[in-house]
One Martini backbone bead per residue (centre of mass of N, CA, C, O) as a GRO file, in nm:
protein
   73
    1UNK     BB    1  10.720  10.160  12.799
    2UNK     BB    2  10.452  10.224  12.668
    3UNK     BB    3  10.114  10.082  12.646
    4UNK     BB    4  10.082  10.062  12.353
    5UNK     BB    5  10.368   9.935  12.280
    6UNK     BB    6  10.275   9.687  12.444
    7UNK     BB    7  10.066   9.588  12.268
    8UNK     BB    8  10.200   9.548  12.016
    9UNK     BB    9  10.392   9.379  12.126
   10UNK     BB   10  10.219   9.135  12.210
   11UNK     BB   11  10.077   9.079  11.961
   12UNK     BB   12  10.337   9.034  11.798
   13UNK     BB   13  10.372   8.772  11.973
   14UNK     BB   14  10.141   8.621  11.918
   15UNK     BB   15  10.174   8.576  11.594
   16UNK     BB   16  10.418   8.483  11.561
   17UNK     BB   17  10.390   8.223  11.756
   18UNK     BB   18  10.188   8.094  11.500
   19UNK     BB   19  10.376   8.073  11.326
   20UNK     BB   20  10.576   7.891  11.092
   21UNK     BB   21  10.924   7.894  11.091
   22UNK     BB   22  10.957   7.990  10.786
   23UNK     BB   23  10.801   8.262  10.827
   24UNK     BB   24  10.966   8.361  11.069
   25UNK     BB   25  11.233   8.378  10.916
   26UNK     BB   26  11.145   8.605  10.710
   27UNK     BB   27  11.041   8.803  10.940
   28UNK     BB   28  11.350   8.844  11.028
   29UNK     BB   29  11.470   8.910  10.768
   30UNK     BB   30  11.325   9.182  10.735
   31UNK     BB   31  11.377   9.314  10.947
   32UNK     BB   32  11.685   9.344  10.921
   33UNK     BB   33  11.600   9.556  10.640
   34UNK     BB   34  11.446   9.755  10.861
   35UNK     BB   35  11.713   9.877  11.021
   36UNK     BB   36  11.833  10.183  11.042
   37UNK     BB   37  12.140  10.076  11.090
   38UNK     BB   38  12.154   9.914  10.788
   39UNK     BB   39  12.076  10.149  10.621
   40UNK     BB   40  12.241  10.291  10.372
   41UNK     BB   41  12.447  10.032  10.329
   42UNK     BB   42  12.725   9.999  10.114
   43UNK     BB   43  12.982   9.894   9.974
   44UNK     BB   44  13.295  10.019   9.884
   45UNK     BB   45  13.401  10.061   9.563
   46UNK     BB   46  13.639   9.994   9.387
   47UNK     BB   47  13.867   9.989   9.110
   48UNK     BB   48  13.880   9.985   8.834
   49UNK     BB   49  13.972   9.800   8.559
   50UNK     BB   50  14.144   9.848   8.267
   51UNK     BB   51  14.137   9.520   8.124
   52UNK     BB   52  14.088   9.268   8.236
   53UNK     BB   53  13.866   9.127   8.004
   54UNK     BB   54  14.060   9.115   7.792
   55UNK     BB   55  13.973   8.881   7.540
   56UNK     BB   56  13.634   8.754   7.673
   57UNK     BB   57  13.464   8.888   7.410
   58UNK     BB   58  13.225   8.846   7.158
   59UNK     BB   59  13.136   8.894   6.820
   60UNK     BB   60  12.966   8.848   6.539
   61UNK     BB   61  13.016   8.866   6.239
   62UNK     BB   62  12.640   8.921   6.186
   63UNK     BB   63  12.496   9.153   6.408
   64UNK     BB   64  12.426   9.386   6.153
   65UNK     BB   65  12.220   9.199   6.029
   66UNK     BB   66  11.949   9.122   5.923
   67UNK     BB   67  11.689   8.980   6.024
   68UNK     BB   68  11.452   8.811   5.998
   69UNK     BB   69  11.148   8.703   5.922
   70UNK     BB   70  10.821   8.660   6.114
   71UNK     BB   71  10.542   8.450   6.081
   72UNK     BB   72  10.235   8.506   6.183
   73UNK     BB   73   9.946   8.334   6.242
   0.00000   0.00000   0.00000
C-alpha cells in the first residue's frame, strides 16, 4: 500500500469510527453496492408464461366514459 493510500485509509478509519453505529451501518451497506465485483449484475430473467394471471384482472364498465370537470376555485 503506497503512502498516500495509506493516509486515505487512515483518515477514513478515524471518520468512521466517530459516526454513530446506524450511520456505520449505512455506510457499509453503500461500500457493498459500489464493490467492482458486485456491479452489473442481475438476476437472471426466467421466461414470461403467457396467461398466468388470466382472469385476475379487470376494467370498470364505464372506463372510456368522460371524466366529470371539476371546478377550481
Amino acid at each position: 500500500m503506497n503512502s498516500a493510500l495509506k493516509d486515505e485509509v487512515s483518515e477514513l478509519t478515524e471518520m468512521f469510527s466517530e459516526l454513530e453505529p446506524q450511520a456505520r451501518t449505512i455506510i457499509i451497506d453503500l461500500m457493498k453496492l459500489l464493490r467492482p465485483d458486485k456491479q452489473n449484475q442481475s438476476k437472471p430473467k426466467g421466461k414470461r408464461i403467457a396467461g398466468l394471471h388470466q382472469g385476475q384482472g379487470w376494467i370498470s364498465d364505464d372506463f372510456n366514459d368522460e371524466l366529470p370537470l371539476v371546478k377550481i376555485l
